[in-house]
KOLSEPA-373543 format. One line per 5 residues: their letters; for each residue x, y, z of N, C-alpha, C. Coordinates in steps of 0.05 Angstrom, whole numbers, plus 5000, padded with zeros to 4 digits. Atoms other than C-alpha are relative to their C-alpha. Layout:
// residues N
a	X:Y:Z:X:Y:Z:X:Y:Z ~ ... $
//
This chain:
// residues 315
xxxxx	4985:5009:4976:4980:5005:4808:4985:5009:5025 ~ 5020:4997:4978:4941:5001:4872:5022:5018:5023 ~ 4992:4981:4979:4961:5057:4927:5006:4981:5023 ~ 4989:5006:4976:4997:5035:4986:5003:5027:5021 ~ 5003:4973:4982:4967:5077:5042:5011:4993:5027 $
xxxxx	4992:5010:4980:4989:5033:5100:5013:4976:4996 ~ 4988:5030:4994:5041:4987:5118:5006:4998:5032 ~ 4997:5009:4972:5050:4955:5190:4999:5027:5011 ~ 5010:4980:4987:5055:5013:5238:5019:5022:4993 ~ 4988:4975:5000:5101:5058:5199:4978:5029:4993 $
xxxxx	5006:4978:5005:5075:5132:5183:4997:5000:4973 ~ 4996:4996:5033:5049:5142:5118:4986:5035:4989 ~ 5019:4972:5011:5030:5210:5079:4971:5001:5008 ~ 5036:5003:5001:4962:5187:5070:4982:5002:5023 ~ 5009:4992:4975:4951:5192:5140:5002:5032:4999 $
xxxxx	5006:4978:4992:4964:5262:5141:4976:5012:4975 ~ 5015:4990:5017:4925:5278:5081:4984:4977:4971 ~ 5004:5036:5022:4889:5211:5041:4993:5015:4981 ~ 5021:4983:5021:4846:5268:4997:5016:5000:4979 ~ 4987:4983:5016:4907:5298:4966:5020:4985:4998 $
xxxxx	4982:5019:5006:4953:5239:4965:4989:4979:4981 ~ 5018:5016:5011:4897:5195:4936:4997:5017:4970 ~ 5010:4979:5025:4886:5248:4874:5030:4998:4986 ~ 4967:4985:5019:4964:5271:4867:5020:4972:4997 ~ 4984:5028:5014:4986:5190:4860:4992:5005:4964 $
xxxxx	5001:5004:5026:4958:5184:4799:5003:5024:4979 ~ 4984:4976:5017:4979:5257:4769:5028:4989:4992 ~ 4968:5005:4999:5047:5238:4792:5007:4978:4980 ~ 5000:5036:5018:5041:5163:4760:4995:5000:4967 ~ 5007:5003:5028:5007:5183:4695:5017:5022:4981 $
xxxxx	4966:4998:5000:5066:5243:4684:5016:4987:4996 ~ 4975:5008:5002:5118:5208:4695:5004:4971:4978 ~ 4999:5023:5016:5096:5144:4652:4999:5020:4972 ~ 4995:4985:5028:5083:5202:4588:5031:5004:4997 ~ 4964:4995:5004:5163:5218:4603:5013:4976:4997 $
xxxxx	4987:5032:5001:5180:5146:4608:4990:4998:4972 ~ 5006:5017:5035:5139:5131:4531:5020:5019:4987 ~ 4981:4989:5023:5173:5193:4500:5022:5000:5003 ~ 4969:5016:5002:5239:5171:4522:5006:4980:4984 ~ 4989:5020:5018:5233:5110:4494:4996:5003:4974 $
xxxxx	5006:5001:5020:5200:5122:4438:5020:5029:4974 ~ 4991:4969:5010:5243:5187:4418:5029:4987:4993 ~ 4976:5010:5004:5304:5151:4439:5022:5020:5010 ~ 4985:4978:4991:5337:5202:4478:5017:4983:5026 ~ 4977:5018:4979:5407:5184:4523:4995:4992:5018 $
xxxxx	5003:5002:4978:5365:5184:4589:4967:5004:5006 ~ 5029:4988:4991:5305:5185:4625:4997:4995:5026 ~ 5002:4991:4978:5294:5212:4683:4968:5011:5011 ~ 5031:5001:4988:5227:5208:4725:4996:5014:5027 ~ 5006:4980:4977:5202:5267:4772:4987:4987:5023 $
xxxxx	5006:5012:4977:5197:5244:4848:4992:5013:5006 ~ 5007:4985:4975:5149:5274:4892:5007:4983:5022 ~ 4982:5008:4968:5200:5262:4948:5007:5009:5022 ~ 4988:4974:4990:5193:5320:4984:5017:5001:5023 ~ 4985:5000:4975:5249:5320:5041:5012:5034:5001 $
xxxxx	4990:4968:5002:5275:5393:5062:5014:5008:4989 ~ 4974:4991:5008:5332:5388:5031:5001:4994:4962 ~ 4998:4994:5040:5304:5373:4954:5008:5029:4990 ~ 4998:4979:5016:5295:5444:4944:5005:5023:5023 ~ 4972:4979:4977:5336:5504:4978:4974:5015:5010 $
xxxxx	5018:4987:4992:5273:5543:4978:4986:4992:5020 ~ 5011:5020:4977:5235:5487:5015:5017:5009:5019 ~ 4991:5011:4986:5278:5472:5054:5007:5030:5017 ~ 5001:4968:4995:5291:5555:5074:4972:5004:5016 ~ 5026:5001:4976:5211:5550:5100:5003:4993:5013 $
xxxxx	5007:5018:4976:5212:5493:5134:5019:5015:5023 ~ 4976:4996:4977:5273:5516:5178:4986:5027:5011 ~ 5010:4974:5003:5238:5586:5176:4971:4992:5027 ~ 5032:4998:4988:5170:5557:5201:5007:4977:5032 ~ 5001:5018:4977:5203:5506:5260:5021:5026:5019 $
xxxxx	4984:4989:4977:5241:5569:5288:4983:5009:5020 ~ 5023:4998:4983:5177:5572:5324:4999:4990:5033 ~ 4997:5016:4972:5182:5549:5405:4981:4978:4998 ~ 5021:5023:5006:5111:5512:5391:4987:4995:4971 ~ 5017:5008:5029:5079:5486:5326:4982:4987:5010 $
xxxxx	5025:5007:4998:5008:5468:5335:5002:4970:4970 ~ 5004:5012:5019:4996:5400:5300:4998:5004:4972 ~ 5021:4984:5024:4943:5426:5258:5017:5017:4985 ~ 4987:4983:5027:4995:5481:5226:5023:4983:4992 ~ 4981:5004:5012:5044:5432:5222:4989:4980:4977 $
xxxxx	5006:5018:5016:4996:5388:5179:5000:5016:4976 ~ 5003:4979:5029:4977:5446:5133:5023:5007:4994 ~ 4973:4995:5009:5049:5468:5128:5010:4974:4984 ~ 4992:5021:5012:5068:5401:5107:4987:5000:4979 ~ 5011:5009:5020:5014:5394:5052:5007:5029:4984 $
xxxxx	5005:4988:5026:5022:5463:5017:5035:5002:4992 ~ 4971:5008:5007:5104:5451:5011:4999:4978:4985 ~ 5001:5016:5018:5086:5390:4985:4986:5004:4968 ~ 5008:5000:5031:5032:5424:4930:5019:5019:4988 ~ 4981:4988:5016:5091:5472:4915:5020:4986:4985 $
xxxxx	4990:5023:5013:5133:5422:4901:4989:4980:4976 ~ 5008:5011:5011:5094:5377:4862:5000:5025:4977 ~ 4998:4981:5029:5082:5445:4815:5028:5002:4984 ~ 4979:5001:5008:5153:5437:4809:5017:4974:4982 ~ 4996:5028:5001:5172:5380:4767:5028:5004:4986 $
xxxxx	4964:5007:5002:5249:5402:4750:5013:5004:5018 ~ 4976:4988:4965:5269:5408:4821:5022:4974:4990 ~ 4976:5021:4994:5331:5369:4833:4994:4967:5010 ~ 5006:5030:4989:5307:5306:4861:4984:4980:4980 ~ 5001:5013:5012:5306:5263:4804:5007:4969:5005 $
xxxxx	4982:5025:4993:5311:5191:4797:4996:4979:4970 ~ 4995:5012:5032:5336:5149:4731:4992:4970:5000 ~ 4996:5021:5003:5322:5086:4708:5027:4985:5005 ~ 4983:5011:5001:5379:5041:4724:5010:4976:4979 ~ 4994:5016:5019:5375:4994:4663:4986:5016:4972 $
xxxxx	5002:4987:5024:5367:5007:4588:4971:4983:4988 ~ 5019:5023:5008:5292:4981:4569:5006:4996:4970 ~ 4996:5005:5033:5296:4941:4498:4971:4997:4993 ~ 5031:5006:5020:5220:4932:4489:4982:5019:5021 ~ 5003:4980:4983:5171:4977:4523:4976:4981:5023 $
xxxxx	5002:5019:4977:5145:4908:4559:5026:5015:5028 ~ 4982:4997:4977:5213:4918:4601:5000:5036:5011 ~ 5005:4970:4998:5195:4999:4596:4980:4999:5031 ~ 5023:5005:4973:5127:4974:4646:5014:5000:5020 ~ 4988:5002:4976:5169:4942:4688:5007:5011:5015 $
xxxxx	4981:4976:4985:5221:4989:4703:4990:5020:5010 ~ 5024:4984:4996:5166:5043:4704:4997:4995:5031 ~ 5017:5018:4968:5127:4997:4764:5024:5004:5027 ~ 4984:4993:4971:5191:4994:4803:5011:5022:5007 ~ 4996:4961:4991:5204:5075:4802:4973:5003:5011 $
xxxxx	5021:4989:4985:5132:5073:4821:5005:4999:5026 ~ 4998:5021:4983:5141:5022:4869:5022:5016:5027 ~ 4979:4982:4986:5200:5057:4909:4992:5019:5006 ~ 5006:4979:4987:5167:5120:4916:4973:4999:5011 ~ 5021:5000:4976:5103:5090:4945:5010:4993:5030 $
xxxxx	4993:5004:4979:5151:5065:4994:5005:5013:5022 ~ 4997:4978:4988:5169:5129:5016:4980:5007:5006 ~ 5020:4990:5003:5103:5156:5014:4988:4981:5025 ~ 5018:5017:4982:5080:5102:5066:5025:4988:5019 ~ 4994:5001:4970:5139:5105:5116:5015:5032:5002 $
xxxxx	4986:4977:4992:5149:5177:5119:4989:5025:4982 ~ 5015:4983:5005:5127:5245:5110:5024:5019:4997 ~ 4972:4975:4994:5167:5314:5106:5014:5005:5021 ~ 4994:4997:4973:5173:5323:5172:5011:4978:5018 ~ 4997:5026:4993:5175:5250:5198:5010:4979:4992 $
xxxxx	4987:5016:5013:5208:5186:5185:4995:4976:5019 ~ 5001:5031:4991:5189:5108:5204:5021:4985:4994 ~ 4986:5015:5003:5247:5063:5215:4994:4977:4983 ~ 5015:5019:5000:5217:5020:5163:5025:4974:4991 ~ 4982:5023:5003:5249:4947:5154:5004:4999:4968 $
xxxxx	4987:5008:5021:5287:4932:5095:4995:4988:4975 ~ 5009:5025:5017:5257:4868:5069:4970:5008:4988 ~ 5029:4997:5013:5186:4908:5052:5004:5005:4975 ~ 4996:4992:5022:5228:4941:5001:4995:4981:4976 ~ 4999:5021:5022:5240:4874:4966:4977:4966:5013 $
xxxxx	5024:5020:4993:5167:4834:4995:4986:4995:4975 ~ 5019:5003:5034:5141:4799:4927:4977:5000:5011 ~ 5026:5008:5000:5079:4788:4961:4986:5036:4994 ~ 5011:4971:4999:5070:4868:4972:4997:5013:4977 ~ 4999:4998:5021:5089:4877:4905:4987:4997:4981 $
xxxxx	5018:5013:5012:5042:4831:4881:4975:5016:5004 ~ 5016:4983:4997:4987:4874:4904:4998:5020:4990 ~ 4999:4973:5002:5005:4938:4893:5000:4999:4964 ~ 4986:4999:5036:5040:4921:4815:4971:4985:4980 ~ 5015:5019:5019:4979:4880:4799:4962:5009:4997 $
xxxxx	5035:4977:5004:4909:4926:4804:5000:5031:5008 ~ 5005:4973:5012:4885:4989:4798:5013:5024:5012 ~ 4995:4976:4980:4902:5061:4822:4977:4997:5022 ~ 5036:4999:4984:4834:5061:4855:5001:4986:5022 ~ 4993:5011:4971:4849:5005:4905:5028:5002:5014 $
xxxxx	4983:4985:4972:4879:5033:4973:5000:4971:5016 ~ 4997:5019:4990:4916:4979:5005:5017:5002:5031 ~ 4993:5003:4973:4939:4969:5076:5020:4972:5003 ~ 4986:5023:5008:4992:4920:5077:5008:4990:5040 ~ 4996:5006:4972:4991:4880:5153:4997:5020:5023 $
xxxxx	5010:4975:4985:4964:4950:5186:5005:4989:5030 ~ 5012:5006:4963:4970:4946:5263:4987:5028:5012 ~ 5016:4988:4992:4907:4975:5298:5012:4999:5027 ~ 4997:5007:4971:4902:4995:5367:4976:4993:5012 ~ 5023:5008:4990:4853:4966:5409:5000:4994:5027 $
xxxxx	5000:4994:4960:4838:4987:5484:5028:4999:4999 ~ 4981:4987:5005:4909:5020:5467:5015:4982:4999 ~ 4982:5015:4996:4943:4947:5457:4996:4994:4968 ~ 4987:5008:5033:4975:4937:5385:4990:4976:4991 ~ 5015:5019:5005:4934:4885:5346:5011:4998:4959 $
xxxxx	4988:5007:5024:4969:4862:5274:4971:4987:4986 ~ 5021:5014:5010:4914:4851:5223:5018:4989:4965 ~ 4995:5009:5039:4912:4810:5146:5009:5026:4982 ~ 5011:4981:5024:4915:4846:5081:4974:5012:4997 ~ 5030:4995:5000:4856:4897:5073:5008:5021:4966 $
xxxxx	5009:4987:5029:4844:4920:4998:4980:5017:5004 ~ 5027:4992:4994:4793:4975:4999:4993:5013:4967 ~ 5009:4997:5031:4765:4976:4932:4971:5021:4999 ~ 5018:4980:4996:4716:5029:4906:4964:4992:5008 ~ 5033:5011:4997:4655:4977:4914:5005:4990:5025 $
xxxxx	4997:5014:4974:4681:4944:4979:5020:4991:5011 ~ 4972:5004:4985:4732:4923:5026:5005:4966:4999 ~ 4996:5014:4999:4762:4872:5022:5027:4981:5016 ~ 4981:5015:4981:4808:4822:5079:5012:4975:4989 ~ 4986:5019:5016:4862:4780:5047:5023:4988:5022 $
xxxxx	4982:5023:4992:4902:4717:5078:5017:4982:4988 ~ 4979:5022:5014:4956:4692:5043:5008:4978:5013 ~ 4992:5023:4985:4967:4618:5047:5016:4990:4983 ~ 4985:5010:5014:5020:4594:5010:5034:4991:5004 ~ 4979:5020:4994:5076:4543:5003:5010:4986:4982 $
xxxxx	4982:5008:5019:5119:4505:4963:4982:5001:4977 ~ 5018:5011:5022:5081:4498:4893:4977:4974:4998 ~ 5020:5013:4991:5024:4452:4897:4996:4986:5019 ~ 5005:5010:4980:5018:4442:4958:4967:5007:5015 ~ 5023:5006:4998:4956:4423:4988:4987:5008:5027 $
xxxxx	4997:4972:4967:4926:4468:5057:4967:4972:5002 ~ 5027:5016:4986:4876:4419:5098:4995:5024:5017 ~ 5001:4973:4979:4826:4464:5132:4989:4982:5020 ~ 5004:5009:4975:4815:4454:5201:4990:5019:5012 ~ 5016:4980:4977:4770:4489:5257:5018:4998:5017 $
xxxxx	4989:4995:4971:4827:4478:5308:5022:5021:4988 ~ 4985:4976:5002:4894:4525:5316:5020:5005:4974 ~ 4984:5016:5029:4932:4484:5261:4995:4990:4973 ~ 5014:5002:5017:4922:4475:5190:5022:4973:4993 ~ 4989:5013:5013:4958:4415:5151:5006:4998:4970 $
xxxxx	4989:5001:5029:5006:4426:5091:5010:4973:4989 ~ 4994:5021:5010:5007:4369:5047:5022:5009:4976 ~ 4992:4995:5009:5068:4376:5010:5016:4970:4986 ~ 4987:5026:5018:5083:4307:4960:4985:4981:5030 ~ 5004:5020:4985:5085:4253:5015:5003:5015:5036 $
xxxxx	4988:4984:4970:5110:4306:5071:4978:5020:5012 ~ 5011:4986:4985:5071:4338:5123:5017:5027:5014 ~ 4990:4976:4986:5074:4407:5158:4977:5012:5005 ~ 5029:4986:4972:5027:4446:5212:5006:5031:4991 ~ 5005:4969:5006:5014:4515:5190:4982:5007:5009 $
xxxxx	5021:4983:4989:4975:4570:5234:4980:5002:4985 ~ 5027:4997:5018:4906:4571:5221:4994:5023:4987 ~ 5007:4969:5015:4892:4626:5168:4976:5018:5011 ~ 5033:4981:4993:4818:4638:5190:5004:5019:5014 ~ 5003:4975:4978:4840:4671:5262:5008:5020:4991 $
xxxxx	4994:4970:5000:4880:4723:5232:4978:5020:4980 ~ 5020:4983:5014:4825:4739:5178:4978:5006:5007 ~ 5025:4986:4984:4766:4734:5219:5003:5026:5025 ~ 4997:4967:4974:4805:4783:5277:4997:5029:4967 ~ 4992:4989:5021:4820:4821:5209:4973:5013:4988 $
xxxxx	5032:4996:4999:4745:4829:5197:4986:5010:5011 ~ 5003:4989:4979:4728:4844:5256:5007:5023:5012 ~ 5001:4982:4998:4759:4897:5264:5006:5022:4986 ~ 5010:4989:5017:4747:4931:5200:4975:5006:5004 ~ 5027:4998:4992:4673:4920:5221:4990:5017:5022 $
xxxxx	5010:4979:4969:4676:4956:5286:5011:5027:4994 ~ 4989:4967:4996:4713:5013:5259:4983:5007:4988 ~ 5021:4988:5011:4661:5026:5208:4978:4997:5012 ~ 5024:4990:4990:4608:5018:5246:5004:5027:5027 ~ 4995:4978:4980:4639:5066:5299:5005:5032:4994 $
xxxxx	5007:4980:5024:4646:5117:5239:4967:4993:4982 ~ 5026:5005:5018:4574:5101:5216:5007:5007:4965 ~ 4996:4999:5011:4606:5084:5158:4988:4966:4978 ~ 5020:5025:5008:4563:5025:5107:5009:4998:4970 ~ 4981:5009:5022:4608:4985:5058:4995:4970:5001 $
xxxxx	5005:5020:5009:4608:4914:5036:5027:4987:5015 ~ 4977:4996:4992:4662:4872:5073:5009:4968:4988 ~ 4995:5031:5006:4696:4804:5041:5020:4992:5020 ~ 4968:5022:4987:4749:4750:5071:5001:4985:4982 ~ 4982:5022:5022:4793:4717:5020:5020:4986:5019 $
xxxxx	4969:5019:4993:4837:4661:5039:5012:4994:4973 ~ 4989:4996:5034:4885:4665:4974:5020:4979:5011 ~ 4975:5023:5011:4934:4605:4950:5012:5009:4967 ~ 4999:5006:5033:4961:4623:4880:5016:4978:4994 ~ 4978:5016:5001:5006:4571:4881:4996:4971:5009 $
xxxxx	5006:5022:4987:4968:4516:4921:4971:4990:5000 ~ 5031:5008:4996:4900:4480:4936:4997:5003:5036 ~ 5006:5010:4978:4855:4477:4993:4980:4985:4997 ~ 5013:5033:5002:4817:4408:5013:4981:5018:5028 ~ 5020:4990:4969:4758:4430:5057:4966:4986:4978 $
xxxxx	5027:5008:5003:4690:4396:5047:4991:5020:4993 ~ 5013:4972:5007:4656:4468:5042:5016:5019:5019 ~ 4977:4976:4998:4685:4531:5055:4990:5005:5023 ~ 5001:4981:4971:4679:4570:5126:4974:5018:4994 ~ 5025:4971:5010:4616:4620:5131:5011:5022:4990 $
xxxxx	4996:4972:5008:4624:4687:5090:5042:4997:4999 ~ 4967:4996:5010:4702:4660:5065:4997:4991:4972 ~ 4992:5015:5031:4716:4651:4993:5026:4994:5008 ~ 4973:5017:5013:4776:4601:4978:5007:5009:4975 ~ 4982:4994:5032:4819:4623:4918:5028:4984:4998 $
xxxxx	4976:5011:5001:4869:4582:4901:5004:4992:4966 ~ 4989:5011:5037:4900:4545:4832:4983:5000:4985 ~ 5030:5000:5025:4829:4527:4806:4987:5017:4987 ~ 5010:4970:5006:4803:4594:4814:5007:5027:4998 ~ 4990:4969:4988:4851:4642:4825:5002:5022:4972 $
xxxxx	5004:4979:5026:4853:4666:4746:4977:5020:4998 ~ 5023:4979:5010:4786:4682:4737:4998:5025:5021 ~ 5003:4978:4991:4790:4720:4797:5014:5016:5007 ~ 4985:4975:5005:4845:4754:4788:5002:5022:4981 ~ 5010:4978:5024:4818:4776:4717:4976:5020:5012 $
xxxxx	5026:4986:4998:4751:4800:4750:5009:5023:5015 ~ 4984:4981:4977:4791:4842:4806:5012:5024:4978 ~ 4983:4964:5011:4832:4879:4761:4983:5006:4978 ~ 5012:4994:5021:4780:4895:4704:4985:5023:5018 ~ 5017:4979:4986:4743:4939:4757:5018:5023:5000 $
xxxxx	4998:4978:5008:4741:5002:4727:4995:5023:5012 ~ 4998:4980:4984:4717:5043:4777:5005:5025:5016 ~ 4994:4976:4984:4731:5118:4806:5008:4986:5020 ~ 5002:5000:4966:4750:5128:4873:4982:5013:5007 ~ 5031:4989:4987:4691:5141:4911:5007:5005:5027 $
xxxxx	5009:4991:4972:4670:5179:4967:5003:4986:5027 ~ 5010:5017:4979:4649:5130:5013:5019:4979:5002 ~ 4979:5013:5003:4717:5086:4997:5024:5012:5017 ~ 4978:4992:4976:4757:5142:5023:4995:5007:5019 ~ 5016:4993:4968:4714:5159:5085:5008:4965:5012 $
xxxxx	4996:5023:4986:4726:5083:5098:5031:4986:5006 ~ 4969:4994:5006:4804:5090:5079:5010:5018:5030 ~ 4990:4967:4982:4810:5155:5131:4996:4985:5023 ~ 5009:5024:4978:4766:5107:5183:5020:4990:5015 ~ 4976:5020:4998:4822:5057:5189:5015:5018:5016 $
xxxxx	4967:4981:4995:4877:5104:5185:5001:5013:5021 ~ 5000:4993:4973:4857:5139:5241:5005:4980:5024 ~ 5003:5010:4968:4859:5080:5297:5019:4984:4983 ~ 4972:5020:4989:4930:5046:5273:5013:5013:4998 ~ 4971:4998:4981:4990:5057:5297:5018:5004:4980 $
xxxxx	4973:4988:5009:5052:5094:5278:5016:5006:5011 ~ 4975:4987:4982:5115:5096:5302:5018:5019:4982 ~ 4975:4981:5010:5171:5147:5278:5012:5016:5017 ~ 4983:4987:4991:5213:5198:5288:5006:5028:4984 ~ 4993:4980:5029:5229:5271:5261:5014:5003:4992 $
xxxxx	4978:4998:5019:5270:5286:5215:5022:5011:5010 ~ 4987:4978:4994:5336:5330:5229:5001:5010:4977 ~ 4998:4972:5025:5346:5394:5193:5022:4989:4981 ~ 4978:5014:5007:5409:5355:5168:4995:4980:4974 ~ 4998:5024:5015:5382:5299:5137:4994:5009:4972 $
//
């Protein structure tokens, strides 16, 4: 399941710490899937899957520092970042704290075991990417239940760190980019184009694209601008981090075609014809996380935008 380190401009963990969020996903993930098999397979009344959810109020002790460490007049960032991360590695050593969370259905095959699994993942990357211990992003509703986000995240590796519609800032004015996958060999800028079931995307160099849908027309925003701005300024951040990675643009259809004489410079088209094979080739990459993936991960994360808010001692 691919890491969700950024979504639009809420606050995510990974910003405060990608190193130790990037490592302790997949502790957490590969845990809690061993408690999920020997449940099923044991056959025991319940199963219950350890959240690293840390809010103040999981654990009395926590939650006793934190109040302990903000009776302070000033907190220096900097201690409030390190305070934040070693509450969190105490916690994580803790995996019978109170803050549990159960399956809500009974799996009958250990097919529907995955599933259920994916969406306990799924839920607590949500957390994890609009909110921290300390902090909290108003985030919207509908990301919870976005198939497309889902589709990403539920459908490749731990290894790729995904950014889901990130907004950068740029000469300090908020700038909404594509999908950016950053896979351990290269980054990659994704544009979803999709519409009723085979429906057919004319490409066009002007602002408008044309959906051919049966006999019926419809004008759809041109995909390219937002993937080439999308590009662009992936490109300038790593070069402003003398940072040297590989960079693609996908225009993705799974569901539709596109009619273009030849493709755009440096864009692959994926759509119905092709989208298997390369959705098999994507997720078969086996790859570590590398070095130079999360130096290009941290890059990013530094120049977009987060709004929130802190927490109360209350909540």
């Amino acid at each position: 399941m691919a890491q969700l380190i950024k979504i639009q401009d809420y606050l995510s963990r990974y910003e405060r710490d990608l190193y130790h969020y990037s490592s302790q996903f997949t502790r957490v993930k590969q845990h809690n899937w061993e408690k999920a098999k020997d449940y099923f397979y044991n056959g025991e009344e319940e199963v219950q899957l350890d959240d690293i959810d840390e809010s103040p109020t999981s654990e009395p002790s926590l939650f006793r520092k934190v109040k302990s460490f903000f009776k302070k007049d000033e907190v220096a960032e900097t201690d409030k970042e390190y305070m934040e991360v070693e509450i969190e590695k105490e916690a994580e050593e803790n995996f019978d704290a109170e803050n549990l969370t159960a399956f809500v259905t009974e799996p009958k095959s250990l097919q529907d075991l995955k599933v259920l699994f994916l969406e306990n993942v799924f839920q607590m990357q949500m957390r994890w990417a609009t909110s921290t211990l300390f902090e909290l992003s108003n985030a919207d509703k509908r990301y919870f239940y976005d198939e497309k986000l889902q589709y990403f995240l539920k459908s490749f590796p731990d290894t790729f760190l995904l950014m889901y519609k990130p907004v950068f800032l740029v000469k300090k004015a908020p700038v909404e980019a594509e999908v950016i996958l950053i896979t351990p060999t290269e980054t990659i800028c994704i544009a979803m184009v999709e519409g009723k079931n085979g429906s057919v995307f004319q490409y066009s160099k002007e602002n408008f694209w044309t959906e051919l849908i049966g006999k019926d027309k419809k004008k759809v925003l041109n995909p390219v601008l937002g993937l080439n701005r999308t590009e662009q300024l992936v490109k300038s951040l790593y070069q402003s981090h003398n940072i040297d990675r590989p960079i693609r643009k996908i225009l993705l259809s799974r569901n539709g075609f596109f009619d273009s004489p030849t493709e755009p410079y440096q864009i692959d088209f994926i759509d119905k014809r092709n989208y298997e094979e390369w959705f098999y080739n994507l997720r078969r990459l086996s790859a570590p996380l590398k070095f130079n993936q999360l130096q290009a991960a941290e890059a990013l994360l530094k120049h977009s935008q987060s709004i929130y808010f802190n927490r109360s001692e209350n909540e």
